[in-house]
C-alpha positions in Angstrom: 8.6 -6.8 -17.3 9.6 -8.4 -20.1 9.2 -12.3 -20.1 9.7 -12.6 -23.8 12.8 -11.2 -24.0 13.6 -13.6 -20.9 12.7 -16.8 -23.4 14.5 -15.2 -26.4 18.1 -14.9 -24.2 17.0 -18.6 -22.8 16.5 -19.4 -26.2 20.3 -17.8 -27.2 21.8 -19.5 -24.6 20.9 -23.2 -26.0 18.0 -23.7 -28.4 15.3 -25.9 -26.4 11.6 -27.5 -26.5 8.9 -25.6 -24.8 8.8 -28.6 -21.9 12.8 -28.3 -21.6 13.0 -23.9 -21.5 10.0 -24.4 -18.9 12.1 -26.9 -16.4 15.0 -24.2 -17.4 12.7 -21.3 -15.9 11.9 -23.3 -13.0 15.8 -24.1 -12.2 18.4 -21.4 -12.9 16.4 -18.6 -14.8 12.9 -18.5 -12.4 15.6 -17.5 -9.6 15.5 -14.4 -10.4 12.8 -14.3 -13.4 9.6 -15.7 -13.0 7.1 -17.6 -15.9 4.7 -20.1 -16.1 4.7 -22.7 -18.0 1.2 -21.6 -19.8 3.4 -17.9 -20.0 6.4 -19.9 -21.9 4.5 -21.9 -24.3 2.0 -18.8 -25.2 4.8 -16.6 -25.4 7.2 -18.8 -27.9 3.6 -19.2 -29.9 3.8 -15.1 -30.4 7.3 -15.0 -31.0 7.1 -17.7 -33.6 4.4 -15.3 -35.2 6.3 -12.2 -34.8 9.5 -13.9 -36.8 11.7 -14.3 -33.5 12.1 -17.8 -33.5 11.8 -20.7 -35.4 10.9 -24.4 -34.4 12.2 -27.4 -35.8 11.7 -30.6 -35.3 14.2 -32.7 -32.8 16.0 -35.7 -35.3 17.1 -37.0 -32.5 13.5 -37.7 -30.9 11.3 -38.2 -33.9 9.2 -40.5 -32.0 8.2 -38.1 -30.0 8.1 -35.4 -32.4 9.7 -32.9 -30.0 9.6 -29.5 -31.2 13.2 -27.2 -30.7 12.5 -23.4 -30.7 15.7 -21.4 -31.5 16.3 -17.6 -32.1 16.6 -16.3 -35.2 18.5 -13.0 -36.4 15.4 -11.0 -35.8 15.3 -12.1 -32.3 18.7 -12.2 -31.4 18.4 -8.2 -32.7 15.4 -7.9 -30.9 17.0 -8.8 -27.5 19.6 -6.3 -28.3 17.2 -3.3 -28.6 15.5 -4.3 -25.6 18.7 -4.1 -23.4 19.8 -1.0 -24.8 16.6 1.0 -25.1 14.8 -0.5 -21.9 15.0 2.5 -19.2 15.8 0.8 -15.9 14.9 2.0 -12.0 16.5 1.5 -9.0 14.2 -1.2 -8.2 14.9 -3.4 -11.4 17.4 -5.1 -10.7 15.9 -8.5 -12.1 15.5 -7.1 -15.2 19.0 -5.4 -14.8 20.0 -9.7 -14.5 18.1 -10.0 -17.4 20.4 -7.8 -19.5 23.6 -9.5 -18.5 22.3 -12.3 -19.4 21.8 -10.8 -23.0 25.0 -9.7 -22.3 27.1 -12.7 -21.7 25.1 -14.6 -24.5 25.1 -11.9 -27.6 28.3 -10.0 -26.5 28.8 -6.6 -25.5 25.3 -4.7 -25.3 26.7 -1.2 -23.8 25.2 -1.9 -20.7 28.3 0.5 -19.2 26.2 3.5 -19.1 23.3 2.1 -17.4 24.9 0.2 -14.8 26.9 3.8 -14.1 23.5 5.4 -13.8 22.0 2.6 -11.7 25.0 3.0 -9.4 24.5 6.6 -9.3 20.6 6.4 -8.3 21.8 3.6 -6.0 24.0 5.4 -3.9 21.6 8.3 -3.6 19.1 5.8 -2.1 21.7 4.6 0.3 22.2 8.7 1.4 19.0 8.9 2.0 18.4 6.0 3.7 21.3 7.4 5.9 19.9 10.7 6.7 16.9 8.7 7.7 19.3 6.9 10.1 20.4 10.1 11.8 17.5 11.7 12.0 15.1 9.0 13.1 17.3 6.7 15.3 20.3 8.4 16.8 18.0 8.2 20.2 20.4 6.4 22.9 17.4 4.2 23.6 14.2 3.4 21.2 11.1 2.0 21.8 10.0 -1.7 20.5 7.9 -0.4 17.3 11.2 2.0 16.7 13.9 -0.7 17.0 11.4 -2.8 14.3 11.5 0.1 11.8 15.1 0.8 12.2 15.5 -3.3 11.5 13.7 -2.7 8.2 15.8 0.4 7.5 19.2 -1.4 8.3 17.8 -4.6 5.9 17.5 -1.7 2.7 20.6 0.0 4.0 22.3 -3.2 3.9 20.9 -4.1 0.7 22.2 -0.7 -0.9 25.6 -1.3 0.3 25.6 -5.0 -1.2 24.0 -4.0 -4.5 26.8 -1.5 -4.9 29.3 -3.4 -3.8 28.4 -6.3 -6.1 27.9 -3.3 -9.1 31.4 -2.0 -8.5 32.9 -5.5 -9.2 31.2 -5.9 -12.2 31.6 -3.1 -13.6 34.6 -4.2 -15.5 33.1 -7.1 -17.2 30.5 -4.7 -18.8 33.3 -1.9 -20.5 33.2 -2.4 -24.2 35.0 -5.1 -25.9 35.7 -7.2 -28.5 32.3 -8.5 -29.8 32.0 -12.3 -29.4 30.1 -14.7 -31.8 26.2 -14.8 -32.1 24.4 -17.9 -31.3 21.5 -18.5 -33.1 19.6 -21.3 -35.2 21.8 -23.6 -36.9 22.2 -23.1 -40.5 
């Protein structure tokens, strides 16, 4: 959905080379957002264009004339927009992750509202998916093909009631608060 904004709250979190963020993506990040490396290296090119980031060059490895990308204001207010103006489904929850992310790096983003919505469309899934229950396989016995369906319905019943779970426990840490420092490029 959005893999630049995915490099920009990298990015926030600790300013990086290209080679670095990519090994980054391919750990921690790429668990639950996916980029190539080709993707990361074309993508910091356009945000260097667009005024997002800057690069400088590493001090510390002049030999090798490693180039550090970091966010500038532009950026950092760029991921900000994104996370409150991006419109989320039920089915987004990776770029949901995303947003914390933002979240825990810039400070408090107002992500309240959405994860209240989210929860609400959530539990109407999980209803649903529970009528389908009672209608479909309250038979005392089921046949081979029916027990396999009702297996798939129990996994996204199941996967409903750990979502909201998961969402009513982290609904705290998302209330509004006292805004935190911005990271950014050094000065």
């Amino acid at each position: 959905m959005s893999t630049p904004h995915a490099i920009l709250i990298a990015l926030l979190e600790k300013p990086s080379s290209g080679y670095d963020l990519a090994r980054r993506f391919d750990r921690a990040i790429g668990y639950f957002w996916h980029a190539t490396h080709q993707q990361i290296y074309r993508e910091l090119g356009r945000m260097v264009e667009a005024g997002w980031v800057s690069v400088v060059e590493d001090e510390t490895a002049a030999a090798t004339r490693k180039k550090v990308y970091c966010v500038l204001p532009v950026g950092r207010d760029e991921v900000a927009r994104w996370a409150r103006e991006t419109v989320l489904g039920p089915d987004s929850r990776s770029a949901f992750l995303l947003k914390l992310r933002a979240d825990a790096v810039i400070g408090p983003l107002g992500l309240a509202e959405e994860l209240a919505r989210l929860i609400d469309e959530n539990r109407a899934r999980l209803a649903l998916y529970r009528e389908i229950e009672q209608r479909d396989f309250s038979a005392p016995s089921l046949t081979r093909g029916q027990q396999l369906q009702y297996a798939i319905l129990k996994a996204g019943i199941r996967t409903q009631e750990m979502w909201l779970e998961w969402a009513d426990e982290l609904r705290p840490l998302v209330e509004p608060d006292a805004r935190q420092g911005l990271p950014g490029c050094p000065n």
